[in-house]
C-alpha positions as CSV (number, residue, x, y, z in Angstrom):
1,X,17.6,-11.7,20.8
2,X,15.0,-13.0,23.3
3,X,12.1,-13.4,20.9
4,X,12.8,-15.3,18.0
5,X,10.2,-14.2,15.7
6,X,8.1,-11.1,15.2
7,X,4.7,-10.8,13.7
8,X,3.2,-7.5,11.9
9,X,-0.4,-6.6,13.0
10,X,-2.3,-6.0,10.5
11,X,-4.9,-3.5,10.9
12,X,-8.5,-3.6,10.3
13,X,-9.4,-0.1,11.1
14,X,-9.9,2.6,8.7
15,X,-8.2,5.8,9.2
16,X,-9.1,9.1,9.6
17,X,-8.1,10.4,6.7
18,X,-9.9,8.1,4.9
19,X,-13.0,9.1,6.5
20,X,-12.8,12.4,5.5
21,X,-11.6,11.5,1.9
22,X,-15.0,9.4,1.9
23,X,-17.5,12.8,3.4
24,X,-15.5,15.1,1.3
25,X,-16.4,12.3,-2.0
26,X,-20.3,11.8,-1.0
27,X,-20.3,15.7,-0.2
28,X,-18.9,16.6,-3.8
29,X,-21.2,13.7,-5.7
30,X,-24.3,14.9,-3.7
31,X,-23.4,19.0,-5.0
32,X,-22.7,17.7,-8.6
33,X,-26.3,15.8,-8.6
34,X,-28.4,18.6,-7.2
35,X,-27.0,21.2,-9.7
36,X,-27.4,19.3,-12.4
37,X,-31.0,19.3,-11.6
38,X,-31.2,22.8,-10.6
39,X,-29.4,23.9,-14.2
40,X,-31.8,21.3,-16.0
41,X,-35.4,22.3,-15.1
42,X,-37.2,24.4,-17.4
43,X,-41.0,25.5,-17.6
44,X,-42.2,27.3,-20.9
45,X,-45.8,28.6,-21.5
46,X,-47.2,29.9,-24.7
47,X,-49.3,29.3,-28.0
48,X,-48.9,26.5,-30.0
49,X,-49.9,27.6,-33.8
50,X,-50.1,24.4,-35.0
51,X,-52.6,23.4,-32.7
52,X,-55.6,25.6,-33.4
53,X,-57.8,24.2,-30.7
54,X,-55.3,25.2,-27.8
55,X,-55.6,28.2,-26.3
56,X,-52.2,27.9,-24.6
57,X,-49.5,25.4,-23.2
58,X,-46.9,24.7,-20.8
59,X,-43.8,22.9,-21.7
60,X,-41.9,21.2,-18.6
61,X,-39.0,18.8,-18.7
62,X,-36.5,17.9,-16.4
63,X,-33.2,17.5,-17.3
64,X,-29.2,16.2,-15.5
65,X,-27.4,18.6,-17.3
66,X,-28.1,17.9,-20.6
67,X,-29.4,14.6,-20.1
68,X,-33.0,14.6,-20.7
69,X,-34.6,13.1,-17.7
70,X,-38.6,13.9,-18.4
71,X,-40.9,15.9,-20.9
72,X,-44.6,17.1,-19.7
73,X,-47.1,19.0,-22.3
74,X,-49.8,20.6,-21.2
75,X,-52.4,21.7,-23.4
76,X,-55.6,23.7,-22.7
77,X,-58.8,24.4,-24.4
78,X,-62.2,25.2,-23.9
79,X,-61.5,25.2,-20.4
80,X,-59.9,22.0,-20.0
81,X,-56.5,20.3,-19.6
82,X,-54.7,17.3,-21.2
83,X,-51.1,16.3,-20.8
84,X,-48.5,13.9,-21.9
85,X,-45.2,12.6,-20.5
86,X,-42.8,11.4,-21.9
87,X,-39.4,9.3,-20.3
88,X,-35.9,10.1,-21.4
89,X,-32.8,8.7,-20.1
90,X,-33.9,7.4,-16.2
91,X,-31.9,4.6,-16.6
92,X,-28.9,6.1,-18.0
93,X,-28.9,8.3,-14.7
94,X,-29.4,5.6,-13.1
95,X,-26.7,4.2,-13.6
96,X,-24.4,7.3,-13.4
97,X,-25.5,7.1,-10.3
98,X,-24.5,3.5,-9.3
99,X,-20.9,4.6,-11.0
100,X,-20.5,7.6,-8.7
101,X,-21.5,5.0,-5.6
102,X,-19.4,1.9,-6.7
103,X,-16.1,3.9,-7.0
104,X,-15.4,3.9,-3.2
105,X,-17.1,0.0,-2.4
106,X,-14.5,-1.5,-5.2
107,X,-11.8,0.8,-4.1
108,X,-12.6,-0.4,-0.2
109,X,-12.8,-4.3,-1.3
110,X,-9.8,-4.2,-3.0
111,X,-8.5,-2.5,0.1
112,X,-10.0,-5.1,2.3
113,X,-8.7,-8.0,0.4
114,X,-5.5,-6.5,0.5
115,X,-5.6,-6.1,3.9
116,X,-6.9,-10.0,4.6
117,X,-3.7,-11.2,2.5
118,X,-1.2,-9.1,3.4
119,X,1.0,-10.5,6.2
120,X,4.5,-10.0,7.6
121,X,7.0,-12.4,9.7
122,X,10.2,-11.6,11.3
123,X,12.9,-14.7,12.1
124,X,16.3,-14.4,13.3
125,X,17.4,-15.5,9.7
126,X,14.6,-14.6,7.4
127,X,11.3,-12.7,6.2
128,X,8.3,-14.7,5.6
129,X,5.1,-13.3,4.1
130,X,3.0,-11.7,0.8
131,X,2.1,-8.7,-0.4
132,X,0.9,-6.7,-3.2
133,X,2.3,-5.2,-6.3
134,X,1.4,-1.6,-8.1
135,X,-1.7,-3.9,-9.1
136,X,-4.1,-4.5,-5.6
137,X,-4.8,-8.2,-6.8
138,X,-1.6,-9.3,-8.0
139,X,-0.1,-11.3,-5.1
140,X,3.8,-12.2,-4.4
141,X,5.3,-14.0,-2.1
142,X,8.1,-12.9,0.4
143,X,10.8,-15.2,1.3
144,X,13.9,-13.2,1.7
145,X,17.1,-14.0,4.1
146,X,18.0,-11.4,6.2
147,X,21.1,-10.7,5.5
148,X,19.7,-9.7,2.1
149,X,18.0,-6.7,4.0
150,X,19.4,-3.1,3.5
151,X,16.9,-1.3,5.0
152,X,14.0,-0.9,6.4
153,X,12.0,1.8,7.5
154,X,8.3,2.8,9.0
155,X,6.3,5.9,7.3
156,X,2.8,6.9,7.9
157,X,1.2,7.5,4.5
158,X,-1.6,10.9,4.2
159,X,-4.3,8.6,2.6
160,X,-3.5,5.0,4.3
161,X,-6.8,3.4,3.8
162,X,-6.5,1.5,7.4
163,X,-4.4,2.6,10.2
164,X,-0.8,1.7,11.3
165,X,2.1,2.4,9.1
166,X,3.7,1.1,6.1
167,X,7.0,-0.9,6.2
168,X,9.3,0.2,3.3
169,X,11.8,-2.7,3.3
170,X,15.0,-1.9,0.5
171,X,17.2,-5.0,-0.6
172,X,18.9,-5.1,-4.1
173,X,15.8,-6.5,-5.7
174,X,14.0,-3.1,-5.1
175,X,11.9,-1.8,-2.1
176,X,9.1,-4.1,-0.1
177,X,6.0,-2.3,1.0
178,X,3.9,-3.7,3.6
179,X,1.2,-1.2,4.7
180,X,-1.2,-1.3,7.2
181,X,1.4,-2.4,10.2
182,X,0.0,-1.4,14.1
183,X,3.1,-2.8,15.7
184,X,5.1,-0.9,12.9
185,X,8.2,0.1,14.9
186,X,8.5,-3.0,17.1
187,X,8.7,-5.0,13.5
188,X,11.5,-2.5,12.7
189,X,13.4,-3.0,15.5
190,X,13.4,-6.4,15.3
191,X,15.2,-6.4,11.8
192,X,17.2,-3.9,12.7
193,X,18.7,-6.3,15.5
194,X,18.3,-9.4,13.6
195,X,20.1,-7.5,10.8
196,X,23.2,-6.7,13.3
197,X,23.1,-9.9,14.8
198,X,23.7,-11.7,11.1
199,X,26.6,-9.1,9.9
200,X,28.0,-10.0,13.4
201,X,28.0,-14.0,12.8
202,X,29.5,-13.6,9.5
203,X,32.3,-11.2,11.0
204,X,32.9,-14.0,13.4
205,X,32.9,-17.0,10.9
206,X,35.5,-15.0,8.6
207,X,37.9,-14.2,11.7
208,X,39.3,-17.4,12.5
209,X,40.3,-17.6,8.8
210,X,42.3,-14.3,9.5
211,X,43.9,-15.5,12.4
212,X,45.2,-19.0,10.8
213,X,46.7,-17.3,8.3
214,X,48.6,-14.9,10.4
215,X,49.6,-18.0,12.7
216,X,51.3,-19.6,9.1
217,X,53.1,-17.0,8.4
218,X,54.7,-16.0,11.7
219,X,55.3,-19.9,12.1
220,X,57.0,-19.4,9.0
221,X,59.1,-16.8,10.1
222,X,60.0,-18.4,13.4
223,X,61.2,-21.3,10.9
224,X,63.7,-19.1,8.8
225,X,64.6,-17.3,12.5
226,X,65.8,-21.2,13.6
227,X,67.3,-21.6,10.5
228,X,69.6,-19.1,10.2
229,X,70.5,-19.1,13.7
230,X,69.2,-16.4,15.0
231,X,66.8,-17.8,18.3
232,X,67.5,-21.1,19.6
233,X,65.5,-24.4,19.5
234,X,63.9,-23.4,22.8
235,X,62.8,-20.4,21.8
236,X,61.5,-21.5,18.6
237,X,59.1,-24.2,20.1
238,X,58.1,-20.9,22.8
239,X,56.9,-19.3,20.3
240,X,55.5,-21.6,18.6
241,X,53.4,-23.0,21.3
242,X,52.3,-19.6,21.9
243,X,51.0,-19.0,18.4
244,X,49.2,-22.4,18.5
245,X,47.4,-21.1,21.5
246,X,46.0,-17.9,19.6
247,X,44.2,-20.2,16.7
């Protein structure tokens, strides 16, 4: 091969998928927040009996559903008008809130942190790199020899968080996955090659071993040929020398 390494790209742009996941998210939080407000808004007017000196009320309070947001009285008499609040749960909503608005920032760290540590290089003899298990911050280490490889494959995901593709690399330990990969099919066809070029070396290194031992044994025939007669001195060192020049 003319290079003698290959280097996966990792990329730092976020899909398009992604995007949409993200509007389709904010779009559905925003819905689920307005009618919760919309259910939990209520405005009741009448008498109060226990209050003699009233002449009527209204009762408002805001609710989230059935979490009690505010409560407003107002009471009227002799043509005037008091009122009282009183505070329910703001900070519970509150934080309901943050929850809804931290799922995707954790989700797109972890993702990003991923992304920062994950990395991929191709020898002639070996992978070299990290990447992540089914947990995003649990790290491992790749250091595998090529010939261990016994396959490897490019697949774009639906929800890739960034764009390229992911590597799905199989050995007998299990499969690999290295996601995010711009120069995805370049990296694969590297392998591939480097994987050819291995199985080819090894081929070649357990030939000659084949050949010696089919030398021995025809030498060993020529021997019991000379033995017995049956081809001449000459011809026995003939053939010899021309089975010597095969090894």
């Amino acid at each position: 091969m003319e290079n003698k390494e290959c280097k996966a790209i990792i990329s730092n742009k976020m899909s398009k998928s992604m995007w949409i996941f993200l509007a389709v998210y904010c779009a559905v939080v925003v819905i689920l927040i307005g009618v919760g407000f919309i259910v939990g808004v209520h405005v009741e007017r009448g008498m109060i009996p226990t209050v003699p000196q009233a002449t009527s009320y209204k009762h408002e309070y805001v609710r989230w559903f059935e979490l009690e947001f505010s409560e407003k009285w107002y009471w009227e008499w002799d043509n005037k008008t008091e009122f009282s609040i009183e505070t329910g749960n703001v900070v519970l909503f509150v934080f309901i809130l943050l929850v809804f608005a931290a799922i995707p920032v954790v989700f797109g760290l972890l993702k990003q942190r991923q992304r920062k540590l994950t990395s991929l290089t191709a020898y002639e003899k070996e992978l070299i790199g990290c990447y992540f298990g089914f947990i995003p911050i649990s790290k491992i280490q790749l250091r595998m020899p090529i010939e261990k490889v016994d396959n490897i494959v490019a697949v774009k995901t639906l929800l890739s968080f960034y764009d390229g593709k992911m590597l799905r690399i199989s050995s007998t330990s299990g499969v690999i996955k290295i996601p995010y990969v711009e120069n995805a099919d370049e990296v694969v066809a590297f392998i591939v090659e480097a994987i050819k070029n291995a199985q080819k070396e090894v081929s070649q290194a357990q030939q000659p071993v084949s050949v010696q031992s089919d030398v021995a044994d025809s030498l060993k025939k020529l021997a019991e040929l000379k033995n017995s007669g049956i081809i001449t001195e000459e011809e026995f060192n003939q053939k010899k020398s021309d089975l010597l020049g095969k090894m």
